[in-house]
N, CA, C and O atoms as a printed pandas DataFrame, in Angstrom:
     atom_number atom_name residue_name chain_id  residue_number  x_coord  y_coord  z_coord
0              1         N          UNK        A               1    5.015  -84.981  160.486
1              2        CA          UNK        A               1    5.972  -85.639  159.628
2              3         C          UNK        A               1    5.833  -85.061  158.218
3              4         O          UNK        A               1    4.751  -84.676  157.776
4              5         N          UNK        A               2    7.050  -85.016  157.493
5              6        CA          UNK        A               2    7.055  -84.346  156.453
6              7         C          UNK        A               2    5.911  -85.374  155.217
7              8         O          UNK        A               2    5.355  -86.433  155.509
8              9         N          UNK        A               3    5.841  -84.733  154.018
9             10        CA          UNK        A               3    5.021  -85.444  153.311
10            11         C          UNK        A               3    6.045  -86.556  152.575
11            12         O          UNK        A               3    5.842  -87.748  152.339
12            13         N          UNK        A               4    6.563  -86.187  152.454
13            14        CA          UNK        A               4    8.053  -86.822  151.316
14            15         C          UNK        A               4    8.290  -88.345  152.105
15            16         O          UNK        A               4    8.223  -89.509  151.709
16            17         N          UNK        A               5    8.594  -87.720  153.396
17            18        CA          UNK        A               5    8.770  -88.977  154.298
18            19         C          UNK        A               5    7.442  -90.232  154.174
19            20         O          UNK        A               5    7.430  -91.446  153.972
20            21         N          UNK        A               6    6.725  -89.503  154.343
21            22        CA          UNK        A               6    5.412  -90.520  154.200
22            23         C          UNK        A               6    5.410  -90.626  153.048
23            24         O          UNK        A               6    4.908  -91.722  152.795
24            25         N          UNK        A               7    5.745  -90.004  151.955
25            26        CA          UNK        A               7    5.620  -91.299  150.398
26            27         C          UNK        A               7    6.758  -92.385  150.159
27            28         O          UNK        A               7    6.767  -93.340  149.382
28            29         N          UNK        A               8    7.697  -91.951  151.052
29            30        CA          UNK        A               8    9.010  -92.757  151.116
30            31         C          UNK        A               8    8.643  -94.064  151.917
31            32         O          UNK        A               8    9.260  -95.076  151.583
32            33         N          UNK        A               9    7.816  -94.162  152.825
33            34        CA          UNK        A               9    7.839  -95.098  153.816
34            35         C          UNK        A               9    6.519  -96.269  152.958
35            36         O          UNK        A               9    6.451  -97.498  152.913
36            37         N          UNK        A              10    5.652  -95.202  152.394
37            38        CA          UNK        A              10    4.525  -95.833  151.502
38            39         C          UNK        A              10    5.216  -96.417  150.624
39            40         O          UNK        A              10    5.231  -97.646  150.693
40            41         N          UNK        A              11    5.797  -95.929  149.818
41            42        CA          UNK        A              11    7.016  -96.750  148.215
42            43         C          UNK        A              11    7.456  -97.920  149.313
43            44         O          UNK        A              11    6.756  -98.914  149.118
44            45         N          UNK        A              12    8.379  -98.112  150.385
45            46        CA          UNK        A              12    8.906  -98.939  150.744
46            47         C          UNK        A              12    8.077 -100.522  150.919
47            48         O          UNK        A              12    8.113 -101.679  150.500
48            49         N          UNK        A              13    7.441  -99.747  151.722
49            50        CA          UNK        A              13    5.883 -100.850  152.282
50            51         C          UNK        A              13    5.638 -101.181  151.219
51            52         O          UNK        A              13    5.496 -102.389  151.410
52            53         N          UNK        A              14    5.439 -101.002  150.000
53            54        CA          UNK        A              14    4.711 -101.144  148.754
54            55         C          UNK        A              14    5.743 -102.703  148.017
55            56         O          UNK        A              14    5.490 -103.887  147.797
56            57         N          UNK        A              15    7.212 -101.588  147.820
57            58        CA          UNK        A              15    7.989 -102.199  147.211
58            59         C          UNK        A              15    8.286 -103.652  147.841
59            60         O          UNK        A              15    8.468 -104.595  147.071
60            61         N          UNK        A              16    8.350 -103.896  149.654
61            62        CA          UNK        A              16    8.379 -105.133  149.913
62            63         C          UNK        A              16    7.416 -105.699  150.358
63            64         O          UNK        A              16    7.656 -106.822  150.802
64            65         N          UNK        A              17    5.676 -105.113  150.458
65            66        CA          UNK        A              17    4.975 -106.518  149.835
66            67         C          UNK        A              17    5.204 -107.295  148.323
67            68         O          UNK        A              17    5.174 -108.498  148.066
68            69         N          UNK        A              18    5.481 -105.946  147.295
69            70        CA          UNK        A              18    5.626 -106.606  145.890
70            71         C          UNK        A              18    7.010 -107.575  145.892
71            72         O          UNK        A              18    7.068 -108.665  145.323
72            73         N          UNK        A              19    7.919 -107.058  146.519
73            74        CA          UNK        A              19    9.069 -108.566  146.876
74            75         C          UNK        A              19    8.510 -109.745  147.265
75            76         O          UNK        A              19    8.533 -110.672  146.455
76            77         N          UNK        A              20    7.868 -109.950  148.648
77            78        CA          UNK        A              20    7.465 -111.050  148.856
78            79         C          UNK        A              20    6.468 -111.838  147.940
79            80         O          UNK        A              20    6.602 -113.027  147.651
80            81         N          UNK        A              21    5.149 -110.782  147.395
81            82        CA          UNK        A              21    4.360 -111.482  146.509
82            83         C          UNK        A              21    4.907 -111.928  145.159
83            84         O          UNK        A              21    4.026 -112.375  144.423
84            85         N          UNK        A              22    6.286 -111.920  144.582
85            86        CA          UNK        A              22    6.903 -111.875  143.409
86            87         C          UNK        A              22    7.993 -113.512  144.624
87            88         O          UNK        A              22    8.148 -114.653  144.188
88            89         N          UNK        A              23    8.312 -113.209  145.502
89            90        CA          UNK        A              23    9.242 -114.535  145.891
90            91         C          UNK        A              23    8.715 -115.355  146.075
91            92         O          UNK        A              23    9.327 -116.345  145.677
92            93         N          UNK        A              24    7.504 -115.653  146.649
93            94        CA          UNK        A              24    6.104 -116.205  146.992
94            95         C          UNK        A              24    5.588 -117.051  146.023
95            96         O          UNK        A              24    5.368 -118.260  146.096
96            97         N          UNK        A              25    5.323 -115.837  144.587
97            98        CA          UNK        A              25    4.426 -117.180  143.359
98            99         C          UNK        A              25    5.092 -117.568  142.739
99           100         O          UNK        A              25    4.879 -118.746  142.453
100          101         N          UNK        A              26    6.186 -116.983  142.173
101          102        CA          UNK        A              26    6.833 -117.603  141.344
102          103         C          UNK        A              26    8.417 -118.569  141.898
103          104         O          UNK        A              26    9.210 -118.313  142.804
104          105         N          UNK        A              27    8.376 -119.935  140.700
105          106        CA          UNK        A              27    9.550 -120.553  141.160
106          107         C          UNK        A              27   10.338 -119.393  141.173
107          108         O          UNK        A              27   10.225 -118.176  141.030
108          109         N          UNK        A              28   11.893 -120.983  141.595
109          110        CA          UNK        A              28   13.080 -119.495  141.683
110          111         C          UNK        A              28   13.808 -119.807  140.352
111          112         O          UNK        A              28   14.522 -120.781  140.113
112          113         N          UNK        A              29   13.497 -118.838  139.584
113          114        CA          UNK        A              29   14.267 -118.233  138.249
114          115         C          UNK        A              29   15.039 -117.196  138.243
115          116         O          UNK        A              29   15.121 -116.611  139.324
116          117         N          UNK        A              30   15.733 -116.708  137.228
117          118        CA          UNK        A              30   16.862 -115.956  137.146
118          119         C          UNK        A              30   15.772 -114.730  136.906
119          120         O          UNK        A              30   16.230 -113.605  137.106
120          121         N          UNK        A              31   14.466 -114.811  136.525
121          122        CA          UNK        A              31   13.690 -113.540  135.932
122          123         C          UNK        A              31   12.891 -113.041  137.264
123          124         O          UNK        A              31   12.277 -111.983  137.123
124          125         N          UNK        A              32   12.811 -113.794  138.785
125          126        CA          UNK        A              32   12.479 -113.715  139.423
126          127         C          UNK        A              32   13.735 -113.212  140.966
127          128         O          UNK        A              32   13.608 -112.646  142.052
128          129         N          UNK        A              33   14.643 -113.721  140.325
129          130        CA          UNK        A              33   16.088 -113.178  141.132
130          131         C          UNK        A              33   16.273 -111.606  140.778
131          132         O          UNK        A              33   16.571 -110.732  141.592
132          133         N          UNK        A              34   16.032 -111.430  139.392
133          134        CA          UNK        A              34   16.627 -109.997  139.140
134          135         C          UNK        A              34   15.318 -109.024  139.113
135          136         O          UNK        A              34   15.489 -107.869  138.723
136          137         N          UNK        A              35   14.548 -109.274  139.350
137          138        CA          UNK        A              35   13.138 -108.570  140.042
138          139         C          UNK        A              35   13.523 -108.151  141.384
139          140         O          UNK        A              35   13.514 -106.945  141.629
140          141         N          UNK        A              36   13.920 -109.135  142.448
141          142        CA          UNK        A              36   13.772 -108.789  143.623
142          143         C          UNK        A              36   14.959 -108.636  143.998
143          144         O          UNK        A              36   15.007 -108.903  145.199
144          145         N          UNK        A              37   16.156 -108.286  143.525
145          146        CA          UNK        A              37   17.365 -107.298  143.390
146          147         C          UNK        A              37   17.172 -106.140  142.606
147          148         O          UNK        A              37   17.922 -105.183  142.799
148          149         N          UNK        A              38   16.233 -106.073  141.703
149          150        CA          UNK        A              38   16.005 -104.184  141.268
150          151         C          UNK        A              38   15.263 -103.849  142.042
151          152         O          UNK        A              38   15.458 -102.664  142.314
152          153         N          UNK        A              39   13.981 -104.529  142.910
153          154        CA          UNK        A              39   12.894 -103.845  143.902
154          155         C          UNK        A              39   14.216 -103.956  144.834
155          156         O          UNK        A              39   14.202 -102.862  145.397
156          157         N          UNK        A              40   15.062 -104.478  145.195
157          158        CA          UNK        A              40   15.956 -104.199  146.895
158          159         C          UNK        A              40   16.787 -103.302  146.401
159          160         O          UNK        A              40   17.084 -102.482  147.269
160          161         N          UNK        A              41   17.532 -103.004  144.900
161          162        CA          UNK        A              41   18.097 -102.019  145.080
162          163         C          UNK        A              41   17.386 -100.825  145.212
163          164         O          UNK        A              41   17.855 -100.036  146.032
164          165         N          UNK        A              42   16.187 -100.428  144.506
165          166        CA          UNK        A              42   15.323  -99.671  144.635
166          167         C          UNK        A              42   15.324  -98.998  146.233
167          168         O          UNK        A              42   15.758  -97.986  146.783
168          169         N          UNK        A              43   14.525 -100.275  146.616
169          170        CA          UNK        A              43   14.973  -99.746  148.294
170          171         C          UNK        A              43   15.966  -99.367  149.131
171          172         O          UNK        A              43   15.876  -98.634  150.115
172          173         N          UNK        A              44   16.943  -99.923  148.673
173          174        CA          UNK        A              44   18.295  -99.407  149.187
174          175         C          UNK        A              44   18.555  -97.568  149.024
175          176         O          UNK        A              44   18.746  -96.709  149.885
176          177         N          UNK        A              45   18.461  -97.494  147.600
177          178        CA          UNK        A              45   18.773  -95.838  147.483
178          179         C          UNK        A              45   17.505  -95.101  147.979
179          180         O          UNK        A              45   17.580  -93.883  148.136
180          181         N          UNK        A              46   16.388  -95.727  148.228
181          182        CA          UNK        A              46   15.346  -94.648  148.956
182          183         C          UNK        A              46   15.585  -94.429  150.300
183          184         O          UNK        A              46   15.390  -93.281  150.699
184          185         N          UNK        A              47   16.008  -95.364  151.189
185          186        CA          UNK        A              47   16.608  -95.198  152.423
186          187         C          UNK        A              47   17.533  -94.397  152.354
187          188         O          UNK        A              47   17.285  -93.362  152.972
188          189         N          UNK        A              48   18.953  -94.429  151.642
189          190        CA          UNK        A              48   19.744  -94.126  151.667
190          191         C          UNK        A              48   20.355  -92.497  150.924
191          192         O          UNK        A              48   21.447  -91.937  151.032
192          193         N          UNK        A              49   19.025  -92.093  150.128
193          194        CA          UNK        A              49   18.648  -90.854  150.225
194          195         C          UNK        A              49   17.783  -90.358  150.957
195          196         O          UNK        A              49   18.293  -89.737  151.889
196          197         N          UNK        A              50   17.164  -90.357  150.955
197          198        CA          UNK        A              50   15.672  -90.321  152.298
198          199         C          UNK        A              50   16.273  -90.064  153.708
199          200         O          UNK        A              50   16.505  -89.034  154.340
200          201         N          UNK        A              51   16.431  -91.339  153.953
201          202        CA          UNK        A              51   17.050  -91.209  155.595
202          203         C          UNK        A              51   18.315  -91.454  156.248
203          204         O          UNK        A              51   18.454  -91.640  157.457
204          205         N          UNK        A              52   19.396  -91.443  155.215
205          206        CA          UNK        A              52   20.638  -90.805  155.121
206          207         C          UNK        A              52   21.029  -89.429  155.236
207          208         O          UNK        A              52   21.772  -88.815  156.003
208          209         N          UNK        A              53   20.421  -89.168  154.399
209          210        CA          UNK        A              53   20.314  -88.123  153.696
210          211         C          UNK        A              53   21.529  -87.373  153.167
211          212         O          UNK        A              53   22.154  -86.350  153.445
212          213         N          UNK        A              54   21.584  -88.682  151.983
213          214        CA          UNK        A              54   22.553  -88.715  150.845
214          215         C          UNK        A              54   22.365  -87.803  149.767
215          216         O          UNK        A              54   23.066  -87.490  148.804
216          217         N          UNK        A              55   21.083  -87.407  150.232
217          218        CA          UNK        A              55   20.689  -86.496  148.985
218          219         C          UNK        A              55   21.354  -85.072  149.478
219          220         O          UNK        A              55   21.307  -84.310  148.512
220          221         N          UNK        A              56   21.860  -84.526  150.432
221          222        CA          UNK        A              56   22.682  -83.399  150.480
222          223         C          UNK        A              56   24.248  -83.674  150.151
223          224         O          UNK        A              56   25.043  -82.802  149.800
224          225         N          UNK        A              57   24.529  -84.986  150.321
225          226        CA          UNK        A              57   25.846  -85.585  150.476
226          227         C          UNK        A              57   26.466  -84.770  148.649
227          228         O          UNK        A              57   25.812  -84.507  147.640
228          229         N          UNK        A              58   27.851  -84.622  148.942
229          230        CA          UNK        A              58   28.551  -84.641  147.799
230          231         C          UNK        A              58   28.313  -85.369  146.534
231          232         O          UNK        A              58   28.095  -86.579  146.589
232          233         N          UNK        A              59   28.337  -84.640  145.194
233          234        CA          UNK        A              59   27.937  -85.862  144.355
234          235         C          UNK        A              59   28.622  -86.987  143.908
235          236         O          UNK        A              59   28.031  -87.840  143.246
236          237         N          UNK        A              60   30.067  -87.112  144.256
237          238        CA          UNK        A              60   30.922  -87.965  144.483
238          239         C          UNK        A              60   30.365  -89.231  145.386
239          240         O          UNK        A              60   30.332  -90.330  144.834
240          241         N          UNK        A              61   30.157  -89.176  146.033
241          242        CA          UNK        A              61   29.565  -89.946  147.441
242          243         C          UNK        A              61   28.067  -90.503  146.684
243          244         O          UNK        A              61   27.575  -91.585  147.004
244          245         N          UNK        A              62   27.544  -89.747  145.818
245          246        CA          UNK        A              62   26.337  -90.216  145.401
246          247         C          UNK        A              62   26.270  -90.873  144.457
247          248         O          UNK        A              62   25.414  -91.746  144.317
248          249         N          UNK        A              63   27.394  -90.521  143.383
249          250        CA          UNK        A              63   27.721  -91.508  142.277
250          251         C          UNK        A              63   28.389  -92.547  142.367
251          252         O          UNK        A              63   28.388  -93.318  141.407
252          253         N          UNK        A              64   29.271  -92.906  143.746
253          254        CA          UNK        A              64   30.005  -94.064  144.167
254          255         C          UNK        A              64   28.850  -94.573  144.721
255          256         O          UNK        A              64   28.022  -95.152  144.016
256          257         N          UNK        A              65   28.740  -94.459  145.613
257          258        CA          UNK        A              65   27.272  -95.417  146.154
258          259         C          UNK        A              65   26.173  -96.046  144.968
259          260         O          UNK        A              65   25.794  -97.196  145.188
260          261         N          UNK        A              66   25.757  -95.515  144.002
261          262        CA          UNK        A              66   25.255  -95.472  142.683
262          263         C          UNK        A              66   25.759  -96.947  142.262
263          264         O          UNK        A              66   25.108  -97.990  142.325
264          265         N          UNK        A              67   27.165  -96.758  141.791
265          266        CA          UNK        A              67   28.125  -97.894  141.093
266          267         C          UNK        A              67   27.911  -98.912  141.776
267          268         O          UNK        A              67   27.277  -99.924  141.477
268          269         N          UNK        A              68   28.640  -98.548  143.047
269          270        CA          UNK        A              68   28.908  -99.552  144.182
270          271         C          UNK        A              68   27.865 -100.953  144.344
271          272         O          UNK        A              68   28.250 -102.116  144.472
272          273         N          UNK        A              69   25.999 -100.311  144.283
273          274        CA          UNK        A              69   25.204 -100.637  143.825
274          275         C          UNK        A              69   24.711 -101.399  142.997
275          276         O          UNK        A              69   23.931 -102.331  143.188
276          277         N          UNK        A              70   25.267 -100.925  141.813
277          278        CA          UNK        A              70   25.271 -101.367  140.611
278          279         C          UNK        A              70   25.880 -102.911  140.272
279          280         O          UNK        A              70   25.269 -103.893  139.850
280          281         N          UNK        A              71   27.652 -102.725  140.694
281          282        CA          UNK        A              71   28.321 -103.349  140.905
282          283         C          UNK        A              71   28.203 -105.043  141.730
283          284         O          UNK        A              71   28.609 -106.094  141.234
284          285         N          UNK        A              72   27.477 -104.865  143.195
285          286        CA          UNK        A              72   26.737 -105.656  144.120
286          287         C          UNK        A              72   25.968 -106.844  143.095
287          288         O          UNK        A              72   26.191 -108.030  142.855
288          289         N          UNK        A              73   24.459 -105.356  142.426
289          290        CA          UNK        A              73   24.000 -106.539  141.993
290          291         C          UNK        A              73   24.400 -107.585  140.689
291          292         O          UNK        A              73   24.000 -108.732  140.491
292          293         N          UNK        A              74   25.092 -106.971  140.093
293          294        CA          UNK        A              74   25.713 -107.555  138.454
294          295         C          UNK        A              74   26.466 -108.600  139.053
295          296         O          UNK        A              74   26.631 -109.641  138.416
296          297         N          UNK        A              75   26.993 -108.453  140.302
297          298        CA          UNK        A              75   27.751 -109.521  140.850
298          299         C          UNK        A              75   27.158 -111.253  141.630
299          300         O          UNK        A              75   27.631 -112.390  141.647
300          301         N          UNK        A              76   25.912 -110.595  142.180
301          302        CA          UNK        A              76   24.950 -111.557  142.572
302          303         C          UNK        A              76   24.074 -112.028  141.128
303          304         O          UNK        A              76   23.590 -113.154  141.012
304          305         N          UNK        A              77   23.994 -111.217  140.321
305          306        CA          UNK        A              77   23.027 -111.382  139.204
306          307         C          UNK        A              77   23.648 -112.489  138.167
307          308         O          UNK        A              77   23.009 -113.377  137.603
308          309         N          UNK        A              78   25.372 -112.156  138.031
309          310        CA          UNK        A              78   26.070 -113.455  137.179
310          311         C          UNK        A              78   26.326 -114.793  137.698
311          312         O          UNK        A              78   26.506 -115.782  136.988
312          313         N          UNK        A              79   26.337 -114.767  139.641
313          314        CA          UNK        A              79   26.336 -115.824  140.031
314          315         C          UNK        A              79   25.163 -116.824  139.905
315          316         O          UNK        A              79   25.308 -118.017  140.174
316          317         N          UNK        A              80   23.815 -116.209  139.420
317          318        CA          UNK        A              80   23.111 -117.543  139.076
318          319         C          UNK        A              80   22.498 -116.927  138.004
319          320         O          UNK        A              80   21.734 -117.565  137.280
């Protein structure tokens, strides 16, 4: 297996124990909502370059997905 892959899968593992241990101690606050929507978007584009492999994709396709992203969470983020 490539090395890249295995730091990708390590970041992931990483990023969602630190989700759960961040949903886990702390109440639910708005400073604790937008933590674990930047660690999931986080994860989202590592998959989705990684093992998509969006990262050859057009950069059109990479900057919409980007927004799209963006967009998602600002949208969940104003609802509470």
């Amino acid at each position: 297996m490539k090395k890249s892959l295995l730091v990708t899968y390590g970041l992931l593992i990483v990023l969602t124990i630190t989700t759960a241990l961040i949903s886990n101690s702390t109440s639910f606050s708005n400073v604790a909502v937008a933590l674990i929507m930047g660690l999931s978007g986080i994860k989202f584009l590592l998959v989705a370059f990684q093992f998509m492999e969006l990262k050859k994709a057009n950069s059109a396709w990479k900057y919409t997905l980007i927004i799209v992203l963006a967009l998602m969470i600002s949208l969940i983020l104003l609802i509470f």
